[in-house]
FILOTOR-55644 format. One record per residue: residue number from 1; y, x, z negated of N, C-alpha, C in turn; residue in three letters. Coordinates in steps of 0.02 Angstrom, whole numbers, plus 50000, padded with zeros to 5 digits. Layout:
BEGIN
(NUM; (Y; X; Z); (Y; X; Z); (Y; X; Z); "ALA"),
...
END
This chain:
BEGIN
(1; (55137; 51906; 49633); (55117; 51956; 49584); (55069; 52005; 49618); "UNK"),
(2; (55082; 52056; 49616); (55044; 52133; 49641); (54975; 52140; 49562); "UNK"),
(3; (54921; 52139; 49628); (54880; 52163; 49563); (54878; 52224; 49558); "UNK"),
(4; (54842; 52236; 49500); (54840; 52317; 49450); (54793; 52364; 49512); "UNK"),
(5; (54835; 52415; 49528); (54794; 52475; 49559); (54749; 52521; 49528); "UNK"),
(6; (54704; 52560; 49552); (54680; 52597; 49479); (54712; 52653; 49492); "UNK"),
(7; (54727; 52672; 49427); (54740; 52706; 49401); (54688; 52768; 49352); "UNK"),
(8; (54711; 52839; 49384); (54692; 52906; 49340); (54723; 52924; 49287); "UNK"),
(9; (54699; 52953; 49224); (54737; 52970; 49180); (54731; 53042; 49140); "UNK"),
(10; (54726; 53094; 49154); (54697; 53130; 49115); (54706; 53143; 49052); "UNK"),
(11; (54664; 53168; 49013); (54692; 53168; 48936); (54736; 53210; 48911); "UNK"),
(12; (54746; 53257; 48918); (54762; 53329; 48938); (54843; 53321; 48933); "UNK"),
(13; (54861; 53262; 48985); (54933; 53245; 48983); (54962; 53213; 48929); "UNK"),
(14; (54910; 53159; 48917); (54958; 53110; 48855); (54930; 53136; 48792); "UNK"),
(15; (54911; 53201; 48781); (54892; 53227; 48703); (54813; 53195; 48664); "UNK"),
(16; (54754; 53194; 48735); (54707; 53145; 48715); (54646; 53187; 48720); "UNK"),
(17; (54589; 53186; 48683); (54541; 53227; 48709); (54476; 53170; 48773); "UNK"),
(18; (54510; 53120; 48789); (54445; 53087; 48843); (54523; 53078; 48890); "UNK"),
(19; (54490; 53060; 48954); (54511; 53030; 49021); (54517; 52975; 49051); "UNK"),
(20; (54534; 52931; 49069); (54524; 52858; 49077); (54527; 52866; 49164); "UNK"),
(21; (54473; 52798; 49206); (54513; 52771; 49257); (54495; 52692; 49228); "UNK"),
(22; (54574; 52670; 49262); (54571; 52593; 49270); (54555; 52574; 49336); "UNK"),
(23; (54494; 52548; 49342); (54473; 52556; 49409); (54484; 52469; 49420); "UNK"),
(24; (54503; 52439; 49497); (54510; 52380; 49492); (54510; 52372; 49582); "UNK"),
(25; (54462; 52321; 49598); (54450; 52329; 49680); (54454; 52259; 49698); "UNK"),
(26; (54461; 52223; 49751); (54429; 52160; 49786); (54393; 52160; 49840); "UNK"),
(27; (54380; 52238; 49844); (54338; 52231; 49890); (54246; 52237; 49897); "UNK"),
(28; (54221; 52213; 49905); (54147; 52198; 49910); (54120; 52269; 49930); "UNK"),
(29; (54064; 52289; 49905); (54042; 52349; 49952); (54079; 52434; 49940); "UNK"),
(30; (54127; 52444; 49880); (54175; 52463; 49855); (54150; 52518; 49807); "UNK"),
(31; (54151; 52579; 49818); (54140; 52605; 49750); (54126; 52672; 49761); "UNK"),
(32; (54131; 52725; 49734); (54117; 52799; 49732); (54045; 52834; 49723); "UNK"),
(33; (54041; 52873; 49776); (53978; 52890; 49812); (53936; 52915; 49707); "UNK"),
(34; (53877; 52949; 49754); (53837; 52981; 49714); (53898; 53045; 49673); "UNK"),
(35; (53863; 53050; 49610); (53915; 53092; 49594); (53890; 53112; 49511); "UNK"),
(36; (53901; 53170; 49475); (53873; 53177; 49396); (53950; 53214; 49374); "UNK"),
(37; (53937; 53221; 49308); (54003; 53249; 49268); (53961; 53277; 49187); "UNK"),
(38; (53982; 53353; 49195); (53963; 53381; 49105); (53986; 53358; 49074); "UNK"),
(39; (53965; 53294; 49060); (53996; 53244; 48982); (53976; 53184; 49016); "UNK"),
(40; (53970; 53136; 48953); (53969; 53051; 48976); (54019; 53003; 49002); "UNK"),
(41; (54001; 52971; 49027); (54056; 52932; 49066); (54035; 52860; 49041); "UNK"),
(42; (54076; 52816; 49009); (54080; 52744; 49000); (54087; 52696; 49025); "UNK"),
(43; (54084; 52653; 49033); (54110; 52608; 49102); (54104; 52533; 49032); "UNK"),
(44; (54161; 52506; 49045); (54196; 52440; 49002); (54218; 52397; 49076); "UNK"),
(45; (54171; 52350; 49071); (54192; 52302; 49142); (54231; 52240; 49097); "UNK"),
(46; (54280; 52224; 49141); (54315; 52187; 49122); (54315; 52122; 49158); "UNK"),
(47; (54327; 52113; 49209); (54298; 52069; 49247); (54261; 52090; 49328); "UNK"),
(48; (54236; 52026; 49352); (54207; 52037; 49398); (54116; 52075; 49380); "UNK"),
(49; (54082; 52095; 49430); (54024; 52124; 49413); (54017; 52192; 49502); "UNK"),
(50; (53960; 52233; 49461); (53960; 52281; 49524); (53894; 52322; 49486); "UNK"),
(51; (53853; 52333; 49532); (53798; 52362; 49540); (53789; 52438; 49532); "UNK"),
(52; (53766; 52443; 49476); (53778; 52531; 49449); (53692; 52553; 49436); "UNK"),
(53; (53699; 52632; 49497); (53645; 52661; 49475); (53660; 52727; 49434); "UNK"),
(54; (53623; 52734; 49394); (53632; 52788; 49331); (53538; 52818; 49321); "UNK"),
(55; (53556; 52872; 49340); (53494; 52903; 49370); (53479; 52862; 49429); "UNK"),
(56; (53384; 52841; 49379); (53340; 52817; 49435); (53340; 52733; 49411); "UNK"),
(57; (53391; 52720; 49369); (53391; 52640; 49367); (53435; 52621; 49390); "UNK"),
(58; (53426; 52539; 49419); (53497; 52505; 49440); (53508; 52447; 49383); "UNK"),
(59; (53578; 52440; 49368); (53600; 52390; 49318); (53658; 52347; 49342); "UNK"),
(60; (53642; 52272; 49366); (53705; 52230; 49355); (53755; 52246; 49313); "UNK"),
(61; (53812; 52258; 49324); (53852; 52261; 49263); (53932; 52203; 49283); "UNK"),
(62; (53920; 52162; 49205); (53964; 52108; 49213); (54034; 52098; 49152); "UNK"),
(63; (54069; 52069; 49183); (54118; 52053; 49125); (54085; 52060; 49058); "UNK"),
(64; (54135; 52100; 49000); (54107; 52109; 48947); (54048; 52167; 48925); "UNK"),
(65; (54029; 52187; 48965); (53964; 52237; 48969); (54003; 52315; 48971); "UNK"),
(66; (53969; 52366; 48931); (53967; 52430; 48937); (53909; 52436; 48936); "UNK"),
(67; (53916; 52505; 48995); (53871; 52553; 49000); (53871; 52637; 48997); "UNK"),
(68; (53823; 52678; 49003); (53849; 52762; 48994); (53815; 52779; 49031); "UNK"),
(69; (53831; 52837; 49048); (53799; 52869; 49093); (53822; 52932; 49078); "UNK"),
(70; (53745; 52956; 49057); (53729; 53022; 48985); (53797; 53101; 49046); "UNK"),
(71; (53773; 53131; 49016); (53821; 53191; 49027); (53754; 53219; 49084); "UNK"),
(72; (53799; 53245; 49142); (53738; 53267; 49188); (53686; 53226; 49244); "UNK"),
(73; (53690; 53159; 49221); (53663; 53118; 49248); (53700; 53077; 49306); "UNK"),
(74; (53666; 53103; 49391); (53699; 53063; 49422); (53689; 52998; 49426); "UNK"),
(75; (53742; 52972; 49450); (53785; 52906; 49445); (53827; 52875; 49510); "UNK"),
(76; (53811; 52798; 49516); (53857; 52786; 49570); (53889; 52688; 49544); "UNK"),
(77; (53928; 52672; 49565); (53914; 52604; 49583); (53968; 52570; 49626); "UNK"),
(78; (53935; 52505; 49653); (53963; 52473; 49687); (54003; 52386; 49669); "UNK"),
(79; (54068; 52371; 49695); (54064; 52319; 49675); (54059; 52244; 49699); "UNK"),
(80; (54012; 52194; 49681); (53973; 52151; 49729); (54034; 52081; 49741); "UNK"),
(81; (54060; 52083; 49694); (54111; 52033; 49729); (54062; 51934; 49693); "UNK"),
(82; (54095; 51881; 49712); (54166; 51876; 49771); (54228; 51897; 49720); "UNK"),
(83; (54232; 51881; 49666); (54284; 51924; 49611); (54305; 51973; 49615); "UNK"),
(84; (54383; 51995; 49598); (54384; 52055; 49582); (54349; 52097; 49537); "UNK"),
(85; (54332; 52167; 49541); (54294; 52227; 49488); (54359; 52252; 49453); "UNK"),
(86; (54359; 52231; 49385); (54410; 52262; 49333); (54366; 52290; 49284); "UNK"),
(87; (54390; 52372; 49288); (54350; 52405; 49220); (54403; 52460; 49195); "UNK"),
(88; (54370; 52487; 49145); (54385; 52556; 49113); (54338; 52603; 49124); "UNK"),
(89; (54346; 52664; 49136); (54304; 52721; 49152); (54334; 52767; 49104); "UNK"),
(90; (54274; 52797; 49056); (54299; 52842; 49014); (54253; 52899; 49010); "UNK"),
(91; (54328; 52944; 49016); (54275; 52997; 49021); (54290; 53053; 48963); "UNK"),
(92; (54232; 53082; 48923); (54231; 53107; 48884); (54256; 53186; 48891); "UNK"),
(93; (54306; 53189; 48896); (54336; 53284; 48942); (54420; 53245; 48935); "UNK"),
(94; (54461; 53292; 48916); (54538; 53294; 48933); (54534; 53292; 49003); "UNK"),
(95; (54495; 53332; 49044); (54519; 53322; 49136); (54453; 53306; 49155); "UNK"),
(96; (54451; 53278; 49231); (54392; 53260; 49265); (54366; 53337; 49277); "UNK"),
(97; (54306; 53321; 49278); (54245; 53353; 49317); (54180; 53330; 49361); "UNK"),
(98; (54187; 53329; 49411); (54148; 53279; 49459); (54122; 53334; 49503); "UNK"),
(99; (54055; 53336; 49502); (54008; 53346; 49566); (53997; 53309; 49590); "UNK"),
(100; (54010; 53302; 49665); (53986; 53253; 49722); (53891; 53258; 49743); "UNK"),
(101; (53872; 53212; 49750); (53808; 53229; 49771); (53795; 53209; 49829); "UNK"),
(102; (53817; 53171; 49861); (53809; 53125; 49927); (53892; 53108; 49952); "UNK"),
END
């Protein structure tokens, strides 16, 4: 069995006003640099756990757990493993908008 890749979705396409990624890794150390977006972004972990900074705090985030990360506010995280990181990323916009910061 092939596990689940992540997957982009924009809203825009399937008649939606938010964005989804299904984000899903096994790898340790894993995850998208510094970065903010005009709107909030959700994060629904599904399994596994990974280390999210949102601003100037850092938050474990584990199976079962949401978090946000306000509109404007940069954001990063990583995922710590030994599990796979299965989440939802939602983003409040029909299409992405991402400033890189790092």
């Amino acid at each position: 069995m092939t596990a689940p890749a992540t997957r982009d979705v924009e809203g825009y396409e399937v008649g939606s006003s938010v964005s989804v990624i299904r984000e899903y890794t096994t790898e340790p150390g894993t995850g998208p640099r510094l970065h903010r977006h005009p709107y909030p972004e959700t994060f629904v972990v599904q399994r596994g756990r990974a280390l999210f900074t949102i601003g100037s705090e850092q938050r474990e985030g584990v199976a079962g757990d949401v978090l946000v990360a306000p509109a404007n506010v940069p954001h990063k995280f990583v995922a710590l493993g030994p599990e796979p990181y299965e989440a939802v990323h939602i983003h409040e916009n029909d299409r992405f908008v991402t400033e890189w910061l790092e």
